[in-house]
Residue, then its C-alpha position, 0 to 999 in steps of 0.5 A: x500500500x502507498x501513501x497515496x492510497x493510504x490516505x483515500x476515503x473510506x467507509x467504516x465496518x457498519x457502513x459497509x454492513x448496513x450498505x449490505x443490508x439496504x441492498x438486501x431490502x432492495x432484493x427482498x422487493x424482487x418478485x419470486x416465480x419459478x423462472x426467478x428464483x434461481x436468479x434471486x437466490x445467488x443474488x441473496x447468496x452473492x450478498x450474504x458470503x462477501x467477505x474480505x480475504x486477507x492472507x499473512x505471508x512469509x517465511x515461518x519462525x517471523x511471527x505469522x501466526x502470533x500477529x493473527x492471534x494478535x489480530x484476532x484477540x485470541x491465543x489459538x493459533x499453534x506459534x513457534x518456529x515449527x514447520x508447517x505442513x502444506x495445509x492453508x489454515x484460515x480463520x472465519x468467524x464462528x460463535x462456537x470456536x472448532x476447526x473445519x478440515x477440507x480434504x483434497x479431492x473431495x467434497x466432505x468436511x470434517x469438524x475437530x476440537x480446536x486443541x487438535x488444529x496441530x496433529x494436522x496443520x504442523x510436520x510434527x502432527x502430520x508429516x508430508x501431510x499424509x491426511x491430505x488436508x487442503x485447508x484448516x478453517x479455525x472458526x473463532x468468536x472475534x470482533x473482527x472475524x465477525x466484521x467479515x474478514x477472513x485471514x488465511x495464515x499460508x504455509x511459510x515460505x522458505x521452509x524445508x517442505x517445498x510443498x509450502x511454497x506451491x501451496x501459497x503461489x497457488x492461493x494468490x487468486x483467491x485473496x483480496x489483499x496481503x500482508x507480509x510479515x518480516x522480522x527485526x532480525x530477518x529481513x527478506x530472502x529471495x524466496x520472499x522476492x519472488x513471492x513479490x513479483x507475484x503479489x505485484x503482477x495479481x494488482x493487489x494490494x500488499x501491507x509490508x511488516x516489520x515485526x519483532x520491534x521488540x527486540x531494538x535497542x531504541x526506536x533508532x535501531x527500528x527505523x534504520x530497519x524499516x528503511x532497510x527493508x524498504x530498499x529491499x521492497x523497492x529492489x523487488x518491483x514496490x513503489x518507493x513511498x510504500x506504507x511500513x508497519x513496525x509493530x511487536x506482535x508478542x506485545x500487542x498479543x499480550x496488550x489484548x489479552x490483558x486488554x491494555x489499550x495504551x501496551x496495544x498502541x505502543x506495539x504497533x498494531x493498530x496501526x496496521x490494522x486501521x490502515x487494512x481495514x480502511x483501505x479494503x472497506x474504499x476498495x469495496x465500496x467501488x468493487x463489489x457493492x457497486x456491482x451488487x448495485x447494478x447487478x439488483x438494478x439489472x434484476x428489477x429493471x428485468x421484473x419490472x420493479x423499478x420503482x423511484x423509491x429502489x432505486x434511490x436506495x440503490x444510488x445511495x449505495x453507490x454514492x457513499x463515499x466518506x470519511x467516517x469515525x472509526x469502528x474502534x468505539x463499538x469494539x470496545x463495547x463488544x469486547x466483553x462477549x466475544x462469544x454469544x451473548x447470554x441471557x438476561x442474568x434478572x430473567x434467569x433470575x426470575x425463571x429460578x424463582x418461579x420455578x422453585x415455587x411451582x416445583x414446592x406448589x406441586x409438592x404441596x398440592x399433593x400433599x397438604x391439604x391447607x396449600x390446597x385450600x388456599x389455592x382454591x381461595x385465591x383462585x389458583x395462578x394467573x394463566x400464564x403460570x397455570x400453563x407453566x405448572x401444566x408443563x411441569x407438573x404430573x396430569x394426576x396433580x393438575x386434576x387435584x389442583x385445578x378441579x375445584x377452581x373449575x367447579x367454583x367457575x361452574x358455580x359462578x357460571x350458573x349464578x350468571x345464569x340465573x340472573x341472565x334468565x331473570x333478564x335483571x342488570x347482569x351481576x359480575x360475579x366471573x373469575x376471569x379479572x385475574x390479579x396477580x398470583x403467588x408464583x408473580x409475587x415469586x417473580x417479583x421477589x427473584x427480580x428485585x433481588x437480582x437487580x439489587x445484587x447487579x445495581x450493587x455489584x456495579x457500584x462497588x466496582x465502577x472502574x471495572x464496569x465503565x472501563x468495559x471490563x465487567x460482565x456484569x448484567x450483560x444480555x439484560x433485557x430491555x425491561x430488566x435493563x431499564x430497572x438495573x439502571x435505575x438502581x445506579x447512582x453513579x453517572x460514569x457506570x450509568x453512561x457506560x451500561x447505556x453505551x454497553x446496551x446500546x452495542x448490544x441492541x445493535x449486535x443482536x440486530x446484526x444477528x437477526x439481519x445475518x439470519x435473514x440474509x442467510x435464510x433468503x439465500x438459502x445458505x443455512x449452513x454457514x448460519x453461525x449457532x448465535x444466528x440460527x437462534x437470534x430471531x427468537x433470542x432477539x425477540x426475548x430480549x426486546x419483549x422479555x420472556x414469554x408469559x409464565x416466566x420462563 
């Protein structure tokens, strides 16, 4: 990458996401015949698989595999100077972290523990690669896996196995743009020259790294090293303004899992990290939503369905093109559930609590016979928790308990009767205006004691909580959310679970736009579990559970 290119405009990650989405609406307004349903599922499938393709180069031992471990937030990907085999490993997006092996010559997939990635992807586990295994896809809960890239960590270039070198030559076709990875105390050798006389004749873009910074004696030392191995890159074809990234990939993988954001800045890494992110969202922009653009304008045009309001949608598409904030904020935010998000911890609450009581009601019910008189006497439980303890108690209990309230309705029916036959002013004498019930006032109890104990624990420990790195009362639900935030005094810990919430809308939002996508392109198999269940959880956590309490 250049200066020139380095300073573009660009679009941020949720620009470029809800671009996505306005096109899927504009797809959604295609009519479905026999002779179009072809047509609008590649469309469909074309818009939900975009994804950028990233691949790190290079000689192994540079520290490949501990940048993208760095890239990623995660300590998952085998690190040392240990060759690899010829197997391409990649790293996608997946809330539940397995590996995905592919297999040559055919088109059978199989799953494997991530703990077992090194018995097929390094010479120790699988030498010669005897499995035959064509590409490792690491599926891993990350920020920015999930944003849509995708990083292929290619067989290193100038080990012992020759393979490597055919295997990473062969994928160039495949990748958006590269990332070569050198080292403080190991610049380029002429495998690596090259392997740059083949990146430059592809037209795609490359972002050269010096890594191991670390080991420099003062920050002298780094620069001479950079122009060092600018000369080297020039002498192999790259424009002599070409942007280098010094960084520690060691530091800056420690700076994230600790989550120290000033260690982070001063390894180097952000840097490069913005100045990918921005350079593939501008090449985006002018590539592949553009083409989606005329490509839907095709189909409508074709259907019919060129409507004003479409197609002012899809020239607004097409005509972004600004500077926007960076996305860094969001993922600050989101950086406290890497993973799923799980449920609202006061609801959870809530379902314990009411289901203690219905499992000791039962109990009683078929024991005692004062919990059945007064039972009777307050006319047994509100519907939505008659049908809760229908599903958890025996049909024998459901008779004892229920008969008698079914036979004081009967009693209260006839005497409606009775004064409906003396045609006088009807006297309401119905059941039906239900108050609440024991197991609500058991709901209650549970929810005002885990929105005390959430208030409270945030409180005590606001630095945690404002600086993102307190898990406390993630996944609220919006009713839940707005009584925890009541309970707390502190405006600093206020602002933070507001912005917290807010992120977390919006991921569950992404979720269920990710699911509908998928589902309209018929692509359910590449549905991450997080997305096969956010219609439902979405819907759970905007409305609370459904009646009953559970």
């Amino acid at each position: 990458m250049t200066a020139r290119e380095a300073d573009a405009p660009f679009m941020t990650l949720r620009q470029y996401r809800d671009c996505k989405y306005v096109l899927a609406e504009c797809l959604r307004a295609l009519p479905w015949r026999a002779e179009t349903v072809v047509r609008n599922r590649l469309l469909f499938e074309r818009l939900a698989m975009d994804r950028f393709n990233i691949a790190v180069v290079g000689r192994y031992s540079r520290g490949k595999s501990t940048l993208l471990n760095a890239m990623t937030g995660l300590d998952r990907l085998p690190m040392g100077a240990e060759p690899l085999t010829s197997v391409i490993t990649s790293l996608a997006y997946g809330s539940e972290e397995k590996v995905v092996l592919h297999f040559r010559g055919t088109s059978l997939i199989e799953d494997v523990p991530l703990a077992q990635l090194a018995d097929y992807v390094t010479e120790r586990g699988n030498p010669g690669n005897v499995r035959r295994v064509e590409e490792a896809e690491i599926l891993l809960p990350s920020s920015i896996l999930r944003a849509g890239f995708r990083f292929i960590d290619t067989p290193g270039l100038g080990s012992i196995i020759r393979a490597n070198t055919e295997t990473t030559l062969a994928f160039l076709e495949q990748i958006d743009a590269f990332i070569l990875v050198s080292a403080f105390d190991d610049l380029l050798g002429p495998d690596e020259e090259g392997l740059l006389r083949d990146i430059g004749s592809t037209g795609k873009p490359l972002f050269p790294v010096v890594n191991k910074i670390d080991l420099a004696t003062d920050d002298e030392a780094v620069r001479a090293t950079v122009e060092r191995f600018r000369h080297g890159l020039v002498e192999a074809g790259l424009p002599p303004d070409v942007v280098i990234f010094p960084l520690s990939a060691r530091n800056a993988l420690s700076a994230r899992l600790e989550r120290g954001d000033d260690a982070l800045r001063r390894s180097g890494l952000p840097a490069l990290e913005t100045a990918v992110t921005e350079f593939l969202l501008s090449r985006r922009q002018q590539v592949f939503l553009r083409g989606m653009c005329d490509r839907i304008a095709a189909a409508l045009k074709e259907d019919g369905r060129e409507t004003p309001a479409l197609l002012a949608r899809l020239d607004a598409v097409r005509s972004i093109s600004v500077i926007g904030a960076s996305d860094a904020e969001d993922g600050d935010m989101t950086a406290a559930w890497s993973g799923d998000i799980p449920p609202c911890p006061v609801c959870v609450r809530v379902e314990r609590a009411v289901f203690d009581h219905l499992t000791a009601l039962q109990h009683d019910l078929r024991c005692r016979e004062e919990a059945r008189r007064t039972f009777r006497s307050e006319n047994g439980l509100c519907s939505g928790h008659s049908r809760l303890f229908a599903r958890l108690a025996a049909p024998c209990e459901i008779a004892t308990a229920f008969a008698p309230l079914l036979r004081d309705e009967s009693r209260r029916l006839s005497l409606r009767a009775m004064e409906a036959d003396r045609r006088d002013p009807p006297v309401s004498v119905s059941g039906m205006a239900e108050t609440r019930c024991a197991a609500c006032a058991a709901a209650e109890r549970g929810a005002v004691e885990a929105i005390g104990r959430l208030a409270a624990a945030m409180e005590r420990d606001p630095e945690a909580s404002a600086g993102g790195k307190s898990d406390q009362g993630l996944g609220l639900c919006r009713r839940h959310f707005e009584q925890v935030l009541d309970r707390v005094g502190t405006s600093a810990v206020r602002a933070f679970l507001l912005k917290r919430q807010a992120a977390l809308f919006e991921r569950r939002a992404d979720d269920m736009a990710r699911f509908a996508l998928k589902q309209d392109a018929a692509r359910r198999d590449a549905m991450t579990p997080a997305e096969k269940v956010a219609p439902r959880a979405g819907l759970t956590q905007w409305a609370g559970p459904e009646p009953g309490g559970l």
